[in-house]
C-alpha positions as CSV (number, residue, x, y, z in Angstrom):
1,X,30.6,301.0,183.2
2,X,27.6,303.1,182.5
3,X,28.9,306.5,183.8
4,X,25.7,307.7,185.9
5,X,25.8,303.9,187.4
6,X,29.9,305.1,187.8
7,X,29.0,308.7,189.8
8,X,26.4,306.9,191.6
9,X,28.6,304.3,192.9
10,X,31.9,306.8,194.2
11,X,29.1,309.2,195.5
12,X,27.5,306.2,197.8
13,X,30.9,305.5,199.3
14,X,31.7,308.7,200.4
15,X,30.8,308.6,204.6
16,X,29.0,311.5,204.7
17,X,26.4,310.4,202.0
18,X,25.3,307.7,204.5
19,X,25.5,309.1,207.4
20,X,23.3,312.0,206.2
21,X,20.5,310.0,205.0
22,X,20.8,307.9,208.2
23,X,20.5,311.9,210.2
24,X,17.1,312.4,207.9
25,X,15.6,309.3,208.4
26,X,16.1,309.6,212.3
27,X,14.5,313.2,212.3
28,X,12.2,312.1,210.4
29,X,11.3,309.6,212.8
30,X,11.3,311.5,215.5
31,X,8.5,314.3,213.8
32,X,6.6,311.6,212.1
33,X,5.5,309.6,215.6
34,X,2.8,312.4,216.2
35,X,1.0,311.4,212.7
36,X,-0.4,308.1,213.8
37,X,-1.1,309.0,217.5
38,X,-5.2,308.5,216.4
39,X,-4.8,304.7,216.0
40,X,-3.3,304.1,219.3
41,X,-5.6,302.0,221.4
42,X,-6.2,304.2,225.1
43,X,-4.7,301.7,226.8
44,X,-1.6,301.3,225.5
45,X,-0.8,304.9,224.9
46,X,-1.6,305.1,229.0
47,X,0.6,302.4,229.3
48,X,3.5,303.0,227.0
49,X,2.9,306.9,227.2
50,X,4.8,307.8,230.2
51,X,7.8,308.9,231.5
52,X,10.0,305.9,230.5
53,X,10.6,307.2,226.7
54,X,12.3,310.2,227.8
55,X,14.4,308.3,230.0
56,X,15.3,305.5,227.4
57,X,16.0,309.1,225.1
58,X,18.2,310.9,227.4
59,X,19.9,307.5,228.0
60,X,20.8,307.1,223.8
61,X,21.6,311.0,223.8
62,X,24.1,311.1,226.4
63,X,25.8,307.8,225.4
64,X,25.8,307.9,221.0
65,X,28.2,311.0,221.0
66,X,30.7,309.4,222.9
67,X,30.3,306.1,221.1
68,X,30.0,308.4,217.5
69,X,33.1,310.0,218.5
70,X,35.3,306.6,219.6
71,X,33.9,305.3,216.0
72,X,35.5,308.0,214.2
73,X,38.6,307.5,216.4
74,X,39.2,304.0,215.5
75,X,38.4,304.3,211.9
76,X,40.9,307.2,211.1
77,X,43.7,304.9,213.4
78,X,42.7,302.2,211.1
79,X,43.2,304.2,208.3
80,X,46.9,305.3,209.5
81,X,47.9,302.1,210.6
82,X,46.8,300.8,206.9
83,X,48.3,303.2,205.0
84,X,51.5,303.0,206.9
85,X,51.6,299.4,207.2
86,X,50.2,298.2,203.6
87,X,50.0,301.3,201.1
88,X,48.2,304.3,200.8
89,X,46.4,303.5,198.1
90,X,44.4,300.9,200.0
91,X,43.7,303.2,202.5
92,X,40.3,304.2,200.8
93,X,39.4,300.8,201.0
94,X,38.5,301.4,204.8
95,X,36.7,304.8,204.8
96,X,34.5,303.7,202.1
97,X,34.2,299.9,203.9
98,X,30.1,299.2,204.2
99,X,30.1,297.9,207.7
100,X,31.9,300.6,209.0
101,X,29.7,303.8,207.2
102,X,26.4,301.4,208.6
103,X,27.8,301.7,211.9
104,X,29.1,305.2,211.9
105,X,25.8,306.7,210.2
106,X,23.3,304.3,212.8
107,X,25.5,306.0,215.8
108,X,24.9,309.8,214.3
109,X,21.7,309.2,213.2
110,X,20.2,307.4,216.7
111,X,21.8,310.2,218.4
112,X,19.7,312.9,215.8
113,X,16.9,311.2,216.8
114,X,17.2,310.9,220.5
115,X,17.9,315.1,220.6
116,X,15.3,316.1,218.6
117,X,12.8,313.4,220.0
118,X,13.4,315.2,223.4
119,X,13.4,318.3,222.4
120,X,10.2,317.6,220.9
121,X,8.7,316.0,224.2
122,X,9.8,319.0,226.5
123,X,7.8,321.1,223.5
124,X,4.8,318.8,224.2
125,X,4.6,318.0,220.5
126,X,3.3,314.4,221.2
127,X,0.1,313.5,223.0
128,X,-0.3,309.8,224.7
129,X,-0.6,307.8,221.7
130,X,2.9,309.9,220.4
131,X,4.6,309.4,222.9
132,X,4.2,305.5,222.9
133,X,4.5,305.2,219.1
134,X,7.8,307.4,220.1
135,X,8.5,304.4,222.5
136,X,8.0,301.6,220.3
137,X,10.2,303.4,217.8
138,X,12.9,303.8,220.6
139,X,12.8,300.4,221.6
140,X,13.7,299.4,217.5
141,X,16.6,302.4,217.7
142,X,17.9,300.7,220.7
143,X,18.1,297.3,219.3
144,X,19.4,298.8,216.0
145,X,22.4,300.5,217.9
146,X,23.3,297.3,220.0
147,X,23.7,295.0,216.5
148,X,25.7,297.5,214.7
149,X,27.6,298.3,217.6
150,X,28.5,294.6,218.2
151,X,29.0,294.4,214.7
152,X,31.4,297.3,214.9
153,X,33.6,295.8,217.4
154,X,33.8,292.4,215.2
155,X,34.7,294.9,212.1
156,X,37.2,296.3,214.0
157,X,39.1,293.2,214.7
158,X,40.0,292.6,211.0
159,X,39.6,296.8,209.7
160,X,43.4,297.3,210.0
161,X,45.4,293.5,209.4
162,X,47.0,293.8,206.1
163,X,45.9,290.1,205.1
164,X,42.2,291.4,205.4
165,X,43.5,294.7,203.1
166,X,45.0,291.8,200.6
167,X,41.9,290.2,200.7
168,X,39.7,293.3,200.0
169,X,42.0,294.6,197.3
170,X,42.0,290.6,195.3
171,X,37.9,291.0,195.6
172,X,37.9,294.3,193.9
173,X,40.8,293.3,191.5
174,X,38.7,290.4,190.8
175,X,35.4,292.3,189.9
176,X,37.5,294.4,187.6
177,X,38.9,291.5,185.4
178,X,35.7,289.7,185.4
179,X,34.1,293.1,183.7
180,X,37.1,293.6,181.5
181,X,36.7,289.5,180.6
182,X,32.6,289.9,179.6
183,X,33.3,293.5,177.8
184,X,33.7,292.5,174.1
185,X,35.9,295.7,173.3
186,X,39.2,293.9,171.8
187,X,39.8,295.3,168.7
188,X,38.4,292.7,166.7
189,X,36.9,294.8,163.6
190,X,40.9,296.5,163.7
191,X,41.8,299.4,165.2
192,X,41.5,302.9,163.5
193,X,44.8,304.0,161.3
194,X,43.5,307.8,160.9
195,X,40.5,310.0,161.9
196,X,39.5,312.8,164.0
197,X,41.2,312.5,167.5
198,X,38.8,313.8,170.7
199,X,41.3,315.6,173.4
200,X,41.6,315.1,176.9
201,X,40.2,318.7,178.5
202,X,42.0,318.0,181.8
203,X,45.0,316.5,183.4
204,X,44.1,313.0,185.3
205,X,43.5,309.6,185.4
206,X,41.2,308.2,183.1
207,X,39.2,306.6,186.3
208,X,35.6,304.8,183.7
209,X,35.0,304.8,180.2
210,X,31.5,304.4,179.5
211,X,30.9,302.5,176.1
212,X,27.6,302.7,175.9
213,X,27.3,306.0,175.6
214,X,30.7,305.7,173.1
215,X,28.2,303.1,170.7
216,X,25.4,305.8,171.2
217,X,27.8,308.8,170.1
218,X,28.8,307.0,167.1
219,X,25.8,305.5,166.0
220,X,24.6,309.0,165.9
221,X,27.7,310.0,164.1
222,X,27.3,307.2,161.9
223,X,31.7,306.2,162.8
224,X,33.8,303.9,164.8
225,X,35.4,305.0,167.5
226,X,38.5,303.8,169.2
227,X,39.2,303.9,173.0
228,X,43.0,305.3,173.3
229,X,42.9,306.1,176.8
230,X,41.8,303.6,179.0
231,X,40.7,303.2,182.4
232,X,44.3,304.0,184.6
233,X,46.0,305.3,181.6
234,X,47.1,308.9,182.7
235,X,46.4,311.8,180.0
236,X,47.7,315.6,180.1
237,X,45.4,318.0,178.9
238,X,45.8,317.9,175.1
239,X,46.1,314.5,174.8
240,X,44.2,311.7,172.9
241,X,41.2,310.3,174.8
242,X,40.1,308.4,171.6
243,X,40.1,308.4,167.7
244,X,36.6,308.3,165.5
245,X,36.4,307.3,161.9
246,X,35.3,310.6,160.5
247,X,37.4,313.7,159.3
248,X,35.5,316.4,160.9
249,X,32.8,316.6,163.4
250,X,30.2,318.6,165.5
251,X,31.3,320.4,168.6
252,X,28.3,319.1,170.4
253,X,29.5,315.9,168.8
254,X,32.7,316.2,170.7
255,X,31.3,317.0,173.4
256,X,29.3,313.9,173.9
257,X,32.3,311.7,173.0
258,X,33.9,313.5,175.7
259,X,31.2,313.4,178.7
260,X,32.0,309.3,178.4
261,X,35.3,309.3,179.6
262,X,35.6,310.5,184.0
263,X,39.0,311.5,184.5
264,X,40.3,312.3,188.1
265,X,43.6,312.8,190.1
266,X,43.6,309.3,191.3
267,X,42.9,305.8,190.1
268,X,39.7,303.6,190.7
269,X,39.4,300.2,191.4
270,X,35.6,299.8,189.6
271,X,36.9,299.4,186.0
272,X,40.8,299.7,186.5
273,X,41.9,295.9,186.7
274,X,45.8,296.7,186.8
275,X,45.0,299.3,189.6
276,X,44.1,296.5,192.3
277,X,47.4,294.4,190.8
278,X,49.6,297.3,191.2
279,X,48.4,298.0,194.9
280,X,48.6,294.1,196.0
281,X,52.5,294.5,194.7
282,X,52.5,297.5,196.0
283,X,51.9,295.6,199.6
284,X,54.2,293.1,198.8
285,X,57.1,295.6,198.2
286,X,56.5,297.4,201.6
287,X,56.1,294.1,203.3
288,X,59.9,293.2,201.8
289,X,61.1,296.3,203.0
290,X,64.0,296.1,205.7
291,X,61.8,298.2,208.1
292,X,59.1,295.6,207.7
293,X,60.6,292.3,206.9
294,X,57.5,290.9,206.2
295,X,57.9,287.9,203.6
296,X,54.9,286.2,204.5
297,X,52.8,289.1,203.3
298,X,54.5,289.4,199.9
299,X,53.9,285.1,200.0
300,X,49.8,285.8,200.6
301,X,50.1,288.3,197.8
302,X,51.8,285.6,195.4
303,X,48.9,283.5,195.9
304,X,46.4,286.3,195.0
305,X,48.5,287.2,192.0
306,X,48.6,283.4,190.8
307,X,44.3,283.3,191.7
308,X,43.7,286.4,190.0
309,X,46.0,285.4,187.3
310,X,44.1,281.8,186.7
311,X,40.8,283.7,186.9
312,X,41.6,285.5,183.8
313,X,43.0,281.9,182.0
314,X,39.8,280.3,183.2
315,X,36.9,282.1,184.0
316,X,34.2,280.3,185.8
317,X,31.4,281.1,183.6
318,X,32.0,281.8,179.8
319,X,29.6,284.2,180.1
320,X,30.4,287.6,177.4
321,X,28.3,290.3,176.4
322,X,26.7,290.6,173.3
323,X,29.3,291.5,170.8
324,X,26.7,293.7,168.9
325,X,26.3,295.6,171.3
326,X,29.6,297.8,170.9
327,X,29.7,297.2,167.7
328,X,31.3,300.2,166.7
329,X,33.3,300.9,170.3
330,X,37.4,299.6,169.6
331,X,39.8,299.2,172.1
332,X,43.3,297.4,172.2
333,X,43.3,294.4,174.4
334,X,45.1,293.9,177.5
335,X,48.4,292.7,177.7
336,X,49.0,289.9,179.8
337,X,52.7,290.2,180.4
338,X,51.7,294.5,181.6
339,X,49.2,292.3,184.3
340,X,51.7,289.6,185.1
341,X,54.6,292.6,186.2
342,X,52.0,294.6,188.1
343,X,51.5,292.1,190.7
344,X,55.1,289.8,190.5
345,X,57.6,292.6,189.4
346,X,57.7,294.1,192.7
347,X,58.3,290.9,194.7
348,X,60.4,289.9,191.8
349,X,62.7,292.9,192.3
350,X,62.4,293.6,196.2
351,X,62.0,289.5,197.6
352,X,65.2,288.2,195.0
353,X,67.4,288.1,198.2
354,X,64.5,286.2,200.4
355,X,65.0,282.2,200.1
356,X,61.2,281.5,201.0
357,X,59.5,284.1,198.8
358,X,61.8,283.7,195.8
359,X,61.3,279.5,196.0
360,X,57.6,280.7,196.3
361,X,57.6,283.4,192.9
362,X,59.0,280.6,191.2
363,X,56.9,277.6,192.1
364,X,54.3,280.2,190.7
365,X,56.0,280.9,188.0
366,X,56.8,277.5,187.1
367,X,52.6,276.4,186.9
368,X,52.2,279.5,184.2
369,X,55.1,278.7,182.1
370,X,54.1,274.7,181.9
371,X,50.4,275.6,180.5
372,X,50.1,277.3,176.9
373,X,49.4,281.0,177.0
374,X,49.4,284.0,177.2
375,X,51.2,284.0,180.4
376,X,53.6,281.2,179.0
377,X,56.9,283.1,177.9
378,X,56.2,286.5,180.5
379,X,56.4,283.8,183.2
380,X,59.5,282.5,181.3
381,X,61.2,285.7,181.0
382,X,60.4,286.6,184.9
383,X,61.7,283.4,186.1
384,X,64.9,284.4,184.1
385,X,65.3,287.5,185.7
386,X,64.2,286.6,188.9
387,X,67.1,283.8,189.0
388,X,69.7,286.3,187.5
389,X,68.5,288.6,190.5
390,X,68.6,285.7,193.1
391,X,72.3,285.0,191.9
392,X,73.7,288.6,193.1
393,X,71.6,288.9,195.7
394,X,71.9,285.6,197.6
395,X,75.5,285.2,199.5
396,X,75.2,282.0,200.5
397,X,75.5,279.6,197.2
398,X,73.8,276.5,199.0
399,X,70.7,279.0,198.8
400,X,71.2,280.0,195.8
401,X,71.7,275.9,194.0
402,X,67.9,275.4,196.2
403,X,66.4,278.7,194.2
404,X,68.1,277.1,190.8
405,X,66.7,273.5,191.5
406,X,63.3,275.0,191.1
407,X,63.7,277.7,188.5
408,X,65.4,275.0,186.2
């Protein structure tokens, strides 16, 4: 992902972002009604000029704090009931939700509005024609609020159930493999033996690579260069970020091969496919937990794994990017068997003493390891394991013969 198009993205999903341009636009709003008080016709400034706006004003200041201050309430219960009852790392999933910064920033910035717009009428800062462009601007906020506040309500119904989490974390695995599917960066001009290796100059998670500017750096360069850390893969200061074909090279050189790799202190969904496998197994595991005891959670996240899964096999468009495009950008491909673990090993490890989900890890298992492959023999070896598992873990041997009759 292009990296400004990367910063861009994790700066818009921070809630303050929105809700301060909401603030601006509504104090805005509230200044800018005096600039077309000219082209009001007398008589409906006489008419709409009155006292009524201040009313309707008063009314949304008095009332949005309260309602601005429940919203925060619910969302940061949301966010405690989610992380305790899925996994923290889906947790971000509902601060930087869409629906719920709309409704937040609409509530703080109607409320901007309605104090400064009375403020400003107590000042006398509108005429007539103002004050009823004031009104007619009210009358919008007013229906503005009531949508996204019955839109918050239905949001809040499905903010904190896990199976809306699952299905939030499979869309953004989803988008992630889909990316990784069109990017042409496999390896398939061979990967670099030797060269000059560019080093990691902090401590993090590699959270985007940005291979345009990689093809950039090296076409200036006139090299190859090989990605060796890739998005999720975690990197101490020191080490590798990637190799180039060239023995030497300029510092500002370097420095440009570095400014295309963003590493943080956690992972990202955007170009990290594993990272939204890991956290569905990740709910899984918690869900099999004896405090939980949740098997028909891990069973909703078998049936993401095996979508997800049968998205990469068969992608609904063959659509791929221009392989000339990254011409000179390398990367090693992923493994299929590191993608098939991070979503089944949990369940695999945690669900082998649970008839239902076992029976149900198999079934799955079973449809992978009938088609030819790349998924063929991991799915063989899993099933293995997962019956070997299944035989220790399962007292009663009746259970165990059912687990067998499918696995064989």
């Amino acid at each position: 992902m292009n990296r400004w198009r990367f910063y861009w993205l994790r700066l818009t999903r921070e809630l303050w972002v929105r809700a301060t341009a909401y603030a601006a636009l509504g104090v805005g709003a509230a200044l800018l009604a005096s600039i077309g008080e000219g082209v009001v016709p007398k008589d409906m400034a006489e008419r709409l000029g009155g006292e009524s706006v201040e009313e309707i004003l008063t009314i949304l200041a008095s009332s949005l704090l309260a309602v601005a201050t429940f919203s925060v309430g619910a969302m940061v219960t949301a966010y405690t009931a989610v992380s305790q009852g899925a996994t923290p790392r889906v947790a971000a999933l509902v601060t930087s939700d869409g629906q719920t910064q709309k409704s937040l920033a609409t509530f703080v910035g109607a409320f901007l509005y309605s104090i400064v717009s009375v403020t400003a009428i107590n000042a006398s800062y509108y005429g007539a024609g103002g004050r009823a462009i004031l009104f007619l601007v009210s009358l919008g906020v007013v229906a503005l609020v009531a949508y996204r506040l019955l839109a918050w309500i239905n949001r809040l119904s499905s903010l904190a159930r896990v199976g809306h989490m699952i299905d939030l974390v499979e869309e953004r695995a989803c988008e992630a493999l889909e990316a990784r599917r069109r990017r042409p960066l496999s390896g398939r001009n061979g990967l670099l033996k030797e060269g000059l290796l560019i080093p990691s100059r902090t401590t993090g998670y590699i959270q985007n690579v940005d291979p345009e500017l990689l093809q950039k750096c090296a076409a200036d360069s006139d090299c190859r260069v090989q990605i060796l850390a890739p998005p999720g893969a975690f990197v101490r200061r020191g080490e590798p970020l990637a190799r180039i074909s060239l023995n030497d090279c300029e510092k500002k050189a370097v420095a440009d091969f570095h400014s295309a790799f963003a590493v943080g202190g956690s992972r990202s969904f955007d170009q990290d496919p594993r990272f939204g496998l890991i956290v569905l197994g990740e709910i899984a595991a918690k869900a099999l937990s004896p405090g939980v005891n949740d098997p028909g959670t891990a069973i909703q996240v078998i049936g993401s794994g095996v979508r997800l899964l049968d998205m990469w096999l068969y992608p609904e468009t063959e659509e791929a990017e221009d392989p000339s495009a990254c011409d000179r950008v390398l990367a090693a491909p992923l493994d299929e068997s590191d993608l098939m673990d991070d979503i089944f090993g949990p369940i695999a490890r945690y669900g082998a003493g649970d008839v239902p989900v076992t029976m149900r890890l198999l079934k799955a298992l079973r449809t992978f390891s009938a088609v030819p492959g790349p998924f063929r023999e991991p799915a063989r070896r899993m099933a293995r394991d997962l019956l070997a598992r299944a035989r220790v873990s399962m007292p009663i041997a009746a259970d165990v013969s059912r687990v067998r009759a499918i696995g064989d």
